[in-house]
C-alpha positions in Angstrom: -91.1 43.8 -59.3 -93.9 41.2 -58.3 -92.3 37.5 -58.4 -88.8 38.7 -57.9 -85.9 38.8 -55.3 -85.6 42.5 -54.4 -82.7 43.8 -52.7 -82.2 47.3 -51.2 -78.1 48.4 -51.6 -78.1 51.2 -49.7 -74.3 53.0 -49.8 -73.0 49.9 -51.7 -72.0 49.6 -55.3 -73.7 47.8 -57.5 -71.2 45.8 -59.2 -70.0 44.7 -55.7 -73.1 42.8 -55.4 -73.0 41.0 -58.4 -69.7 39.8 -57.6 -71.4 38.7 -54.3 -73.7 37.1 -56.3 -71.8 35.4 -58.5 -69.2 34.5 -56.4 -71.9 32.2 -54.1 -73.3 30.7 -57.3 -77.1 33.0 -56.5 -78.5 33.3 -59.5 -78.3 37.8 -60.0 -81.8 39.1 -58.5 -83.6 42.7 -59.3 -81.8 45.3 -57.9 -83.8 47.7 -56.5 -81.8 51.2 -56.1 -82.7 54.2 -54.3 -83.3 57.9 -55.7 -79.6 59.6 -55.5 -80.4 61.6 -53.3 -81.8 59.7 -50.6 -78.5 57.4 -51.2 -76.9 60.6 -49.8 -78.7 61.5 -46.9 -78.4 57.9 -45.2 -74.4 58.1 -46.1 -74.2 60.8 -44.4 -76.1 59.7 -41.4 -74.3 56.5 -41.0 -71.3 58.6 -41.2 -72.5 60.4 -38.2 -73.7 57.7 -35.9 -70.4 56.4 -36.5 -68.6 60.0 -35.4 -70.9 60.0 -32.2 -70.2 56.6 -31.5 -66.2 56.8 -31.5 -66.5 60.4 -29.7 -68.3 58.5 -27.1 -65.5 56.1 -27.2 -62.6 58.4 -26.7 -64.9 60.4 -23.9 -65.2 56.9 -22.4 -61.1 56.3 -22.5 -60.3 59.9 -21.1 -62.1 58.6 -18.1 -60.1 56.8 -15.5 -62.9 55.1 -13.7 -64.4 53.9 -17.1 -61.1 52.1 -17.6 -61.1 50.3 -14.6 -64.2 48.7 -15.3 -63.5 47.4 -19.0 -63.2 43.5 -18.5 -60.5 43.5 -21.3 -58.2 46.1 -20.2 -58.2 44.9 -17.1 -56.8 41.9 -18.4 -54.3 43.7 -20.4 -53.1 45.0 -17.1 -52.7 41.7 -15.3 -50.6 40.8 -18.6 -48.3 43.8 -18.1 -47.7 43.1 -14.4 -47.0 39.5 -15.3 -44.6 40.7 -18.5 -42.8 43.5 -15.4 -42.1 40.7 -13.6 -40.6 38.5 -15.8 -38.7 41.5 -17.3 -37.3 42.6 -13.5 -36.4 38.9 -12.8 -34.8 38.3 -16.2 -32.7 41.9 -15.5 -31.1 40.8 -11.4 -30.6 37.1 -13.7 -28.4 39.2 -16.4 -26.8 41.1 -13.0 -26.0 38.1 -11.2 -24.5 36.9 -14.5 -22.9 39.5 -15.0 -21.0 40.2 -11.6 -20.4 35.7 -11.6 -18.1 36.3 -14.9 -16.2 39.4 -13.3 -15.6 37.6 -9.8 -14.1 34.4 -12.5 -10.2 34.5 -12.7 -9.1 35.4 -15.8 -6.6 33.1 -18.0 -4.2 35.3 -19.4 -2.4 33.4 -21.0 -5.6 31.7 -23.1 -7.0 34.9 -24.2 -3.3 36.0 -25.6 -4.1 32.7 -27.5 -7.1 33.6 -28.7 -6.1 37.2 -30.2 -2.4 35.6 -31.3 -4.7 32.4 -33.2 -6.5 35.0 -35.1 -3.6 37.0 -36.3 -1.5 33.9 -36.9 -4.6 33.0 -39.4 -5.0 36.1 -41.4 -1.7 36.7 -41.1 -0.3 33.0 -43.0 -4.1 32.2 -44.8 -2.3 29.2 -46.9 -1.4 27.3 -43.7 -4.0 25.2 -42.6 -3.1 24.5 -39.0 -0.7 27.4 -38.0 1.4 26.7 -34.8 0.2 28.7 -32.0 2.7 29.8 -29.3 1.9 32.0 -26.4 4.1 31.2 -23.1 5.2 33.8 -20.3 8.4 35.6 -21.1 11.0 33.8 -19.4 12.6 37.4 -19.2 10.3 40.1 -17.6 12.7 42.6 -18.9 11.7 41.9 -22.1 7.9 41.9 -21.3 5.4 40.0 -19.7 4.7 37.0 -22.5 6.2 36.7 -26.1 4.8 34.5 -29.1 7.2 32.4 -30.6 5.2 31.2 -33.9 7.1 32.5 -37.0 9.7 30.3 -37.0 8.2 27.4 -37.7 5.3 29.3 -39.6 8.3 30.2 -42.1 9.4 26.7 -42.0 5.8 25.7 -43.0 6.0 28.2 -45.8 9.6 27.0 -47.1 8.0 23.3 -47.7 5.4 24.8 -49.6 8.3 27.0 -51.7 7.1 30.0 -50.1 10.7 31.5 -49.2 9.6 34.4 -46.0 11.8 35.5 -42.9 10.4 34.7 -39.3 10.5 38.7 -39.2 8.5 39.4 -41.8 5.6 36.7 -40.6 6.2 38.3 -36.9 5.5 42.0 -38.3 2.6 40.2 -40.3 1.2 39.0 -36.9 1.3 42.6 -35.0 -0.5 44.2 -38.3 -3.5 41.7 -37.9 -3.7 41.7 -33.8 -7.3 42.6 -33.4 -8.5 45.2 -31.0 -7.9 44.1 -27.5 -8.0 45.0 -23.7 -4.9 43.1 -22.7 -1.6 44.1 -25.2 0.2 47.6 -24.6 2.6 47.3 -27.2 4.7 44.3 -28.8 8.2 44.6 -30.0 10.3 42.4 -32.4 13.3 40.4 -30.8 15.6 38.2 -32.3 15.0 36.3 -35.3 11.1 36.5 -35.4 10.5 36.4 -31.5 7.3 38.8 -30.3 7.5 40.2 -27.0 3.9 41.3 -25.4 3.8 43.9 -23.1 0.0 44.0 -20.9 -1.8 46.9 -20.6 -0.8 48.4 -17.3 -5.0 49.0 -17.0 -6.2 45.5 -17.2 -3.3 44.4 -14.9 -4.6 47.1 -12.2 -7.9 45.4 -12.8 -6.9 42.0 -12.5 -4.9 42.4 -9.7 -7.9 44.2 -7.4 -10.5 41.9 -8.6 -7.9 39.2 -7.3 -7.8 41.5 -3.8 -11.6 41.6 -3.4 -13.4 38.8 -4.6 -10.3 36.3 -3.7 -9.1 33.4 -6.1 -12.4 32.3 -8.0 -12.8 29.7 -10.3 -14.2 29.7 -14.0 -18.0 29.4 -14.7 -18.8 26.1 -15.3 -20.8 25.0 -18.6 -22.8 22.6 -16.7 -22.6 20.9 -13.0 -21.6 17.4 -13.1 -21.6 14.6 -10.7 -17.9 13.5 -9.3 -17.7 10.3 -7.5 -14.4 10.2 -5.6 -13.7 6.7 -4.0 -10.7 6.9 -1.8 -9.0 5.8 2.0 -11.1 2.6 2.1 -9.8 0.6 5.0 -11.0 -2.8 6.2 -12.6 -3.6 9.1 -11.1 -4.9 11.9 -7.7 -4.1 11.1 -5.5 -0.5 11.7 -5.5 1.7 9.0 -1.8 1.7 8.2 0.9 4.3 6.2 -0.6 2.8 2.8 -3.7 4.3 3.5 -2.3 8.1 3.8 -1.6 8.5 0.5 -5.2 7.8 -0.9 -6.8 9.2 1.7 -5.0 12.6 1.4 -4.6 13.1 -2.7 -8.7 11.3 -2.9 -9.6 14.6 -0.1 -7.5 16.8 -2.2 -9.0 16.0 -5.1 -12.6 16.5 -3.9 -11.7 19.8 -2.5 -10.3 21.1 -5.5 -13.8 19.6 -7.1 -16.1 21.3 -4.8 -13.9 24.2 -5.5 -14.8 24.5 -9.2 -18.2 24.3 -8.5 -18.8 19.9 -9.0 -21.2 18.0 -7.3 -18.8 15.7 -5.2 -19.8 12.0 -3.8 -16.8 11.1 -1.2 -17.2 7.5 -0.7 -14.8 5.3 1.6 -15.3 1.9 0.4 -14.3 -0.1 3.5 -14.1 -3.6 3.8 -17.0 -4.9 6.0 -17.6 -7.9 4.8 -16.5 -11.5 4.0 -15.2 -14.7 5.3 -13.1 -13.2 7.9 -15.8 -11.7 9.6 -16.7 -15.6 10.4 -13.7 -16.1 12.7 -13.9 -12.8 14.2 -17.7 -13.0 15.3 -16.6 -16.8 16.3 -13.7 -15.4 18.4 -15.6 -12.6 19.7 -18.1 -15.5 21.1 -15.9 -17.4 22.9 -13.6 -14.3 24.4 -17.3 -12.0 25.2 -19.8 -14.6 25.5 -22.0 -12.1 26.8 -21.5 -9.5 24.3 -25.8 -9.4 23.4 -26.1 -7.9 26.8 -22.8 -6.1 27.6 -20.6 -4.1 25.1 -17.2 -5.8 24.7 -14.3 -3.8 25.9 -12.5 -4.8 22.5 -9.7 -2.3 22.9 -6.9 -3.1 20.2 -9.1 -4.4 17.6 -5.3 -5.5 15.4 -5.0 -7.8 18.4 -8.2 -8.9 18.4 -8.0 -10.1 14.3 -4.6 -11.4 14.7 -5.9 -13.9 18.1 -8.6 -14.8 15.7 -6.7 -15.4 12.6 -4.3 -17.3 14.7 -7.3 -20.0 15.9 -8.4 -20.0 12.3 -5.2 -21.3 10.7 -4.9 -23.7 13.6 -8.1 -25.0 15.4 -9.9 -27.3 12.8 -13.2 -26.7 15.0 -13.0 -23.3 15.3 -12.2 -22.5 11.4 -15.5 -24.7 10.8 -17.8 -22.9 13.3 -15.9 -19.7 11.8 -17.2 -20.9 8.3 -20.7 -21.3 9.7 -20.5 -17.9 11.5 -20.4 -16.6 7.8 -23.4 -18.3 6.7 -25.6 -16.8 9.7 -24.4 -14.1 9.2 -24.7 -13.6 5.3 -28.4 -15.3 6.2 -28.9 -12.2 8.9 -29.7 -13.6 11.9 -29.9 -11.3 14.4 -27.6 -12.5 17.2 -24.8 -11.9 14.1 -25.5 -8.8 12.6 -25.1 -7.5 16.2 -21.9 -8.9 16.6 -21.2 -7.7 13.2 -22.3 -4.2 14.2 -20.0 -4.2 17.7 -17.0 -5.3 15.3 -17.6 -2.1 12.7 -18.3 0.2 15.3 -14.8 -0.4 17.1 -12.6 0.3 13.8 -14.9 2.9 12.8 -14.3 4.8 15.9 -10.2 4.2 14.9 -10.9 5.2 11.8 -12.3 8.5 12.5 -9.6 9.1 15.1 -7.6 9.3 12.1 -10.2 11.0 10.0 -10.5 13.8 12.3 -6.5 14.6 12.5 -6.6 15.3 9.0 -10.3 17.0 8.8 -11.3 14.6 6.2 -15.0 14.4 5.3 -16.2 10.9 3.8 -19.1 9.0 3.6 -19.2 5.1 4.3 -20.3 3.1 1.8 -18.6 -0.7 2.6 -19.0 -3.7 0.5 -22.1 -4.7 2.2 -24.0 -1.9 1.1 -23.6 -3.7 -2.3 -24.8 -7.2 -1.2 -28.2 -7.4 -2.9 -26.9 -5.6 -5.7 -24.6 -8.4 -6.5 -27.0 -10.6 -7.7 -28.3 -8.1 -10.5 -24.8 -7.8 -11.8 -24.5 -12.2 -12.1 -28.1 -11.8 -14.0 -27.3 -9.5 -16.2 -24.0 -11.1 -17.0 -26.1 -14.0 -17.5 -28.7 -12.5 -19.6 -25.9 -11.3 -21.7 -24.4 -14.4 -22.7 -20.7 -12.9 -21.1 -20.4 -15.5 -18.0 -18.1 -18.2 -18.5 -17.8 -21.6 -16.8 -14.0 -22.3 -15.1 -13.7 -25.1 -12.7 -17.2 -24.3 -10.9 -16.4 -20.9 -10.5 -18.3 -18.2 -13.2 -16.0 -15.7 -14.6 -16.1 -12.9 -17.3 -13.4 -11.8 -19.6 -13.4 -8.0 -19.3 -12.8 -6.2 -23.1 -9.2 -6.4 -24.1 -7.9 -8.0 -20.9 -6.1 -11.6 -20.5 -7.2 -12.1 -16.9 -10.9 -12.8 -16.3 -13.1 -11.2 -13.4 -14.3 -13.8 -10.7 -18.0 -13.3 -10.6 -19.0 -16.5 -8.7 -17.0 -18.7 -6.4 -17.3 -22.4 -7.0 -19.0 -22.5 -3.8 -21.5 -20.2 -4.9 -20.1 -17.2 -3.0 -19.7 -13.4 -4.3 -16.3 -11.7 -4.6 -14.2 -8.7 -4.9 -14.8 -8.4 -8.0 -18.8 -8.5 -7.9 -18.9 -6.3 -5.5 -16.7 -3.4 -7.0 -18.9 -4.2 -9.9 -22.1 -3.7 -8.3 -20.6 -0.6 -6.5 -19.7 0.6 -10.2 -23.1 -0.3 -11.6 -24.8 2.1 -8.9 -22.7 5.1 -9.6 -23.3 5.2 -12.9 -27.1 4.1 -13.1 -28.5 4.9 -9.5 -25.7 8.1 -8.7 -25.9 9.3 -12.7 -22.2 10.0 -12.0 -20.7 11.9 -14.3 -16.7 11.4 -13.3 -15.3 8.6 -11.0 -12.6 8.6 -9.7 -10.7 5.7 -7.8 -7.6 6.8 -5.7 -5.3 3.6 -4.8 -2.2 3.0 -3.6 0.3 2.3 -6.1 1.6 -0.7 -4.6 -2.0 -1.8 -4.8 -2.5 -1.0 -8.7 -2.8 -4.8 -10.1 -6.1 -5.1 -7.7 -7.8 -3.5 -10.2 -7.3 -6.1 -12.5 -6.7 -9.1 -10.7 -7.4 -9.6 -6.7 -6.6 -8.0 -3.5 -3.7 -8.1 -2.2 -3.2 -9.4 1.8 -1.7 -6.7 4.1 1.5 -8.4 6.1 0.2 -8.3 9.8 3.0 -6.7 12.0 5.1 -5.2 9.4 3.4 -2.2 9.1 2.8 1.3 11.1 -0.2 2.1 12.6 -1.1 5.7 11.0 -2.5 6.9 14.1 1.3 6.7 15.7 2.7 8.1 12.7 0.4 11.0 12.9 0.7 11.3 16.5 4.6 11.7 16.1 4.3 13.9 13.0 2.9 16.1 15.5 5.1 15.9 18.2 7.9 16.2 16.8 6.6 19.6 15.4 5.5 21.0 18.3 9.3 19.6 19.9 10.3 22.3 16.0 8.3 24.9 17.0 9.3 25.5 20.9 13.1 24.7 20.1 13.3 27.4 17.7 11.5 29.4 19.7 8.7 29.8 16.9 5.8 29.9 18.9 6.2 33.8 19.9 6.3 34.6 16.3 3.0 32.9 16.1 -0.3 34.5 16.3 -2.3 33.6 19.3 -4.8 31.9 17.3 -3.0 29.7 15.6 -0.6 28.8 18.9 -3.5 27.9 20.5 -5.0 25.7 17.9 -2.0 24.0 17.8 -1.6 23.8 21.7 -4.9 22.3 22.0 -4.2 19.8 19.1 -0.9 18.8 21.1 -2.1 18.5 24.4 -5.2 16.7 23.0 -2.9 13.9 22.0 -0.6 14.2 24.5 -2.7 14.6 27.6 0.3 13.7 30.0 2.5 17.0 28.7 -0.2 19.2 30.2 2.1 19.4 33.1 4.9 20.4 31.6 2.9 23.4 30.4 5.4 26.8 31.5 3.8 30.0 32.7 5.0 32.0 29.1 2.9 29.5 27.5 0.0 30.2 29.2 0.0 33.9 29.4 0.6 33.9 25.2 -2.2 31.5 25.0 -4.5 33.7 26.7 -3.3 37.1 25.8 
């Protein structure tokens, strides 16, 4: 057809390619059709080209070398390693998982809550919070726990005019216990009390996954961050009896934190800083003049304060130069932060005397790590609007307390209170504490809102002396009562060295049996 659009549709339908056609909008051309059966022969050698081709194909896939060289199954390869991997590290994660929750103690007593609370509720569907009660059996003849909810479930009931027996609710409550590991049987006592009996199988278990894996505590939903600030003595002076009682329920406390799995700060906020450091580096000065070039053999360092206090409440001079002592040393000249340094290093050395003893771990953080950290807290008071004006001094009214916070001296110097604000502000923001956790004295409990209270110098017992007679008298316990040949050797000894490590002078009185148990 001279002039027109010719189109050859071999093995296709006509009527296909007018919808082709009319689909794009082509206007529909001549169509120029084969003889039937030539239509047939090419079908049926299309048909076989494609046969031949996908033979080839499956010859090919038989063939391990040809599969090592086809780009994309070699990819498809890599993939499965990768997807292996994955799968084998995701099964030892399920393990471990698995073996953590076993080695976990189990709460009885909250899983007997658990299966009670859902009986209690299908049981009484009308009462909207249902009393739970699950508490050991204060009997064990009459089985391990009991369940002591249908009394007042029946008084619930009668205020509703729903007239039931504490019996009838109890049997209620044993038809809808769900299936469970823990109960054996339960039994009706009383007038609606329900005994539990445990499985004598999940006891068995309980009991030798307590014998081999030890106490262990539950899994924890997520880690947090514990700051524990306790002991906290101040520099230059003895830690006294007052400090005992901080410094052993804060240790306990972390321990039982690190036990459950907590990421525990210990902090020992000592005091090493202030205006009595003035009079000390001033009295240090005029007792050690050479103390840049030779360590001062400051041996009772209580002594030392109380000399220095003593020139301070009575020398006019002295209590000035002491007040410009401070200023150097807040400025940081060199000469006094060295005699700053030789004061801290003498009580720390008491201090860990005592730390030692009772093998308590802690990490120093004083009130001079704080200093530059001060003067953010006064700016953002400041930015705030929060900082009041009181007779030169800048104070801020802490929410729903009477007595304000001291921010600012009126002669421009920081306080307590700014720096157990700073310390706070860098737990929470540069720590990201989670918990903290101050442990004070409770003689000492209105510091925390008003100021610090002055230890009275002499009237107190040096915790060292108490600790070293704790001991000795113990060991004096032990050897009158004849306890150390009970003991094992082990601990004897430990507690031999201990002894004669305090008492260096009763080495002599050592006797022969001592030694040979020691030893043996």
């Amino acid at each position: 057809m001279k002039g027109e659009e010719r189109i050859s549709l071999y093995g296709h339908n006509t009527e296909d390619c007018y919808l082709f056609f009319f689909f794009f909008g082509v206007s529909s051309p001549s169509v120029s059709l084969p003889p039937a059966g030539q239509r047939v022969v090419t079908t049926s050698n299309h048909q076989e080209r494609e046969i031949r081709s996908l033979s080839a194909e499956i010859d090919s896939l038989k063939n391990p070398q040809n599969l090592s060289s086809s780009p994309h199954l070699d990819e498809l390869r890599e993939e499965n390693t990768k997807l292996k991997y994955r799968l084998n590290v995701l099964k030892r994660t399920l393990q471990d998982e698995r073996t953590r929750c076993t080695k976990s103690m189990t709460n009885i007593n909250q899983q007997l809550q658990q299966i009670f609370g859902e009986a209690i509720r299908a049981s009484c569907p009308e009462l909207d919070a249902p009393p739970l009660a699950v508490t050991p059996n204060q009997q064990p003849k009459f089985g391990d726990y009991q369940c002591n909810s249908a009394m007042a479930m029946a008084q619930m009931l009668k205020v509703k005019g729903v007239k039931v027996s504490p019996r009838e609710i109890a049997e209620k409550i044993i038809q809808n216990l769900p299936d469970n590991d823990l109960v054996q049987k339960t039994e009706i006592a009383g007038p609606g009390f329900i005994n539990i009996h445990l499985k004598r199988t999940f006891v068995s278990k309980l009991l030798s996954n307590l014998l081999i894996n030890g106490v262990q505590p539950p899994p924890l939903a997520a880690r947090k961050k514990v700051v524990v600030d306790f002991s906290s003595p101040n520099i230059a002076k003895e830690m006294h009896v007052g400090h005992l009682r901080s410094t052993i329920i804060g240790d306990s406390m972390c321990r039982l934190f690190e036990f459950l799995g907590y990421d525990v700060l210990r902090l020992n906020h000592v005091g090493d800083w202030g205006t009595q450091f003035g009079m000390l580096i001033a009295h240090l000065q005029d007792k050690f003049p050479d103390y840049l070039s030779v360590s001062p053999p400051i041996g009772d360092l209580q002594g030392f304060y109380k000399e220095s206090k003593k020139r301070f409440d009575e020398e006019e001079d002295f209590k000035k130069r002491a007040y410009q002592c401070v200023v150097r040393l807040q400025s940081k000249e060199p000469e006094f932060i060295k005699a700053w340094n030789l004061i801290c290093d003498v009580s720390r050395r008491e201090f860990q005397k005592v730390y030692d003893c009772l093998d308590i771990h802690i990490i120093e953080r004083g009130e001079s790590f704080y200093q530059e950290l001060m003067t953010e807290v006064v700016k953002e008071f400041e930015s705030r609007g929060m900082m009041q004006l009181d007779e030169g001094r800048k104070i801020v009214f802490a929410p729903g307390q009477s007595i304000p916070l001291t921010i600012v001296k009126s002669d421009g110097g920081f306080t307590y209170d700014t720096s157990d604000l700073a310390a706070l502000r860098q737990r929470i923001f540069h720590e990201k504490a989670d918990v903290i956790i101050y442990v004070t004295d409770s003689g000492q409990f209105e510091n925390v809102e008003t100021k610090k209270f002055k230890t009275r110098s002499g009237d107190t017992v040096r915790l060292m002396d108490l600790l070293d007679e704790g001991l000795k008298r113990s060991m004096d316990k032990l050897k009158d009562k004849e306890r150390d040949k009970v003991r094992t050797s082990r601990l004897f000894l430990y507690d031999k060295l201990r002894y004669y490590q305090k008492f260096p002078s009763a080495v002599n009185d050592m006797k022969q049996y001592e030694i040979f148990f020691m030893l043996r």
